[in-house]
C-alpha positions as CSV (number, residue, x, y, z in Angstrom):
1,X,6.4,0.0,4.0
2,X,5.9,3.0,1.9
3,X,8.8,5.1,3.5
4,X,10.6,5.7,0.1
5,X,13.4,2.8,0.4
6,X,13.0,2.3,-3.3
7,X,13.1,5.5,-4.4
8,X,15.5,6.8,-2.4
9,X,18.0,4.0,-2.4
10,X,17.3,3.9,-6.4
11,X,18.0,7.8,-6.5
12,X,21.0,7.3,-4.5
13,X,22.6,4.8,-6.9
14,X,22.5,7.3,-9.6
15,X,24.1,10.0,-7.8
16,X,26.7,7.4,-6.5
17,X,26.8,5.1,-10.1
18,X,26.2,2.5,-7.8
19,X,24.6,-0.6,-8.3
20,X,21.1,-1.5,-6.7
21,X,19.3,-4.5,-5.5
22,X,15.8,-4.9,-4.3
23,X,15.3,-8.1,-2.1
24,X,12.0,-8.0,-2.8
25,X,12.6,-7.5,-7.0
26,X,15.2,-10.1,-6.3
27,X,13.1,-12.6,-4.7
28,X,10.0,-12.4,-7.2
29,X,12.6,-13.0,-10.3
30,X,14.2,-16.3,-8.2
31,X,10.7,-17.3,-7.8
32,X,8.9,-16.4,-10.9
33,X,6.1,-14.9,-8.3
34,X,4.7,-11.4,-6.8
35,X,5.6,-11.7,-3.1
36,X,1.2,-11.1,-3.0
37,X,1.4,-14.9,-4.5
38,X,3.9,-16.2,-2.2
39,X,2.5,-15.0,1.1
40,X,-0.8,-16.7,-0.7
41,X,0.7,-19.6,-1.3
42,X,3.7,-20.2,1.3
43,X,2.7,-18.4,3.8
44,X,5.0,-15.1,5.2
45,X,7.8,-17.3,7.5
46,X,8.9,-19.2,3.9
47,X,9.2,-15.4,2.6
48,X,11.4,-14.0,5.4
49,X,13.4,-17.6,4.6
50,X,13.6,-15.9,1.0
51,X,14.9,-12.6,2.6
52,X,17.5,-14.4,4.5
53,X,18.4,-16.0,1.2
54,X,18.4,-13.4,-0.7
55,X,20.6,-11.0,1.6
56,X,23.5,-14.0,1.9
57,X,23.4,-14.2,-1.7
58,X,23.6,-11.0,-2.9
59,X,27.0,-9.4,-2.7
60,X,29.6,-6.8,-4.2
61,X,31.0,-3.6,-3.8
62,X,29.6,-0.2,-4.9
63,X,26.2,-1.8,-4.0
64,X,22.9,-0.7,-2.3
65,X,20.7,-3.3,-1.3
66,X,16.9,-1.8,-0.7
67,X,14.4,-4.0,1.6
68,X,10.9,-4.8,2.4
69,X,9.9,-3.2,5.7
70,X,9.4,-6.5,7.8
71,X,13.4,-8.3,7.1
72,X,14.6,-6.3,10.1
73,X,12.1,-8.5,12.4
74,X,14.9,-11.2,11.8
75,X,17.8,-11.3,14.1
76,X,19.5,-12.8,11.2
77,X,18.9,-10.5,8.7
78,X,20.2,-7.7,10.8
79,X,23.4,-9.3,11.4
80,X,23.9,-9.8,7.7
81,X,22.9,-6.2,6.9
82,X,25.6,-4.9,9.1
83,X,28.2,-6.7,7.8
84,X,27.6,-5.6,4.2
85,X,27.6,-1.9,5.6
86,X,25.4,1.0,7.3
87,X,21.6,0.3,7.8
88,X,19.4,3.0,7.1
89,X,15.7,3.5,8.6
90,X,13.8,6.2,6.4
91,X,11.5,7.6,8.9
92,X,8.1,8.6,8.2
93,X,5.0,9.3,10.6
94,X,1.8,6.3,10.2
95,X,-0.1,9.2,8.9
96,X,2.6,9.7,6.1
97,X,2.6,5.9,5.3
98,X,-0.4,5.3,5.2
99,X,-1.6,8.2,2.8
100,X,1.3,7.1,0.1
101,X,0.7,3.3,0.7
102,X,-3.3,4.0,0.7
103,X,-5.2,1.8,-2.2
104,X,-1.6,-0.1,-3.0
105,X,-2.3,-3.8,-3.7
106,X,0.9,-5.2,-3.5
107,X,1.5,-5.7,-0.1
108,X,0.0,-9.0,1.3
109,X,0.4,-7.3,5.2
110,X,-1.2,-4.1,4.1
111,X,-4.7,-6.4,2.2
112,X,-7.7,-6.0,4.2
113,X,-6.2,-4.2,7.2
114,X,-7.6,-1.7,9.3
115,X,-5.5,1.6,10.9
116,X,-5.7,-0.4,14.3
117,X,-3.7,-3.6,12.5
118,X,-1.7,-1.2,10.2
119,X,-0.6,0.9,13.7
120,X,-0.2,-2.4,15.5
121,X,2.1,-3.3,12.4
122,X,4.0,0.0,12.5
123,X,4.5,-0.2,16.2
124,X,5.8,-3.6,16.4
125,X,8.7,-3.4,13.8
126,X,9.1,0.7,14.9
127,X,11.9,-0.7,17.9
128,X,14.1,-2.7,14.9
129,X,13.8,0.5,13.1
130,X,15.4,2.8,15.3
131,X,18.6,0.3,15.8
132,X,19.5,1.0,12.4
133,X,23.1,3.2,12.0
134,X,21.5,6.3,10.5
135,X,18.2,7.1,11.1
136,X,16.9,10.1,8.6
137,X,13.6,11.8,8.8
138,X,11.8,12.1,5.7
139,X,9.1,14.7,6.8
140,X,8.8,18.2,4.2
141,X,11.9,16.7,3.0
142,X,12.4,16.2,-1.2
143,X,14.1,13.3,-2.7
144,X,17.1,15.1,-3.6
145,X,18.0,16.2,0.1
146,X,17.5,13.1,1.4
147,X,20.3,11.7,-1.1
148,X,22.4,14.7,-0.5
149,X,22.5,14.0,3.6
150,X,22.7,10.3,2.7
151,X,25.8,11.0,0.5
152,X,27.5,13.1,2.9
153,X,27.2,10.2,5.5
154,X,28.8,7.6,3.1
155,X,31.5,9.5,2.6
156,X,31.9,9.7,6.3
């Protein structure tokens, strides 16, 4: 959470003309909810049963497909995300994520939470992270370079 997925895969897709899917974005339109409401109201194992859902079903070429920052937790979900192509872990210190993520709502794992939790959180999901095919660290880096090295890798 907060490590610039969004942005950067949205970023990317412009440089590329590519097109680009949020599971999240996708989920909330299927449902007609804020993934807040359905954490609230199904609890977060019928939400990453949405992310599985949502990465089977969405397909094509000339695609980038952002995530939220818990679907690697899912064996599944990282099977899937390797056969559509590369998997890319953003990296970015706690301190970093939790200064652009500070006062941000919209995350039903981030509500309420403490640094301990929030480090507890990081920590735990850090090992499913670093199995991804490209790992890129974001630190004093701008947008633009980030797309640039990520570019260079597609084409690779």
């Amino acid at each position: 959470m907060g490590s610039g997925k969004t942005t950067i895969g949205q970023a990317l897709a412009k440089e590329l003309e590519y097109n680009v899917v949020d599971t999240d974005q996708w989920i909330e339109e299927k449902m007609g909810l804020k993934i807040s409401e359905i954490f609230q109201e199904k609890g977060e194992a019928y939400f990453r049963e949405l992310e599985t859902s949502a990465l089977k079903e969405i397909e094509g070429s000339h695609m980038i497909i952002t995530t939220g920052g818990g679907i690697v937790v899912n064996d599944i979900n990282r099977q899937i995300m390797s056969s559509k192509g590369k998997i890319v872990y953003l990296q970015a210190d706690l301190n970093e994520l939790l200064r652009r993520l500070e006062g941000d709502q919209s995350r039903p794992l981030l509500q309420h939470k403490d640094r301990e939790r929030i480090q507890h959180l990081y920590d735990s999901r850090l090992g499913f992270y670093e199995q991804a095919d490209v790992i890129i660290n974001t630190k004093g880096r701008t947008i633009a370079e980030i797309v640039t090295q990520l570019k260079t890798i597609m084409k690779s």
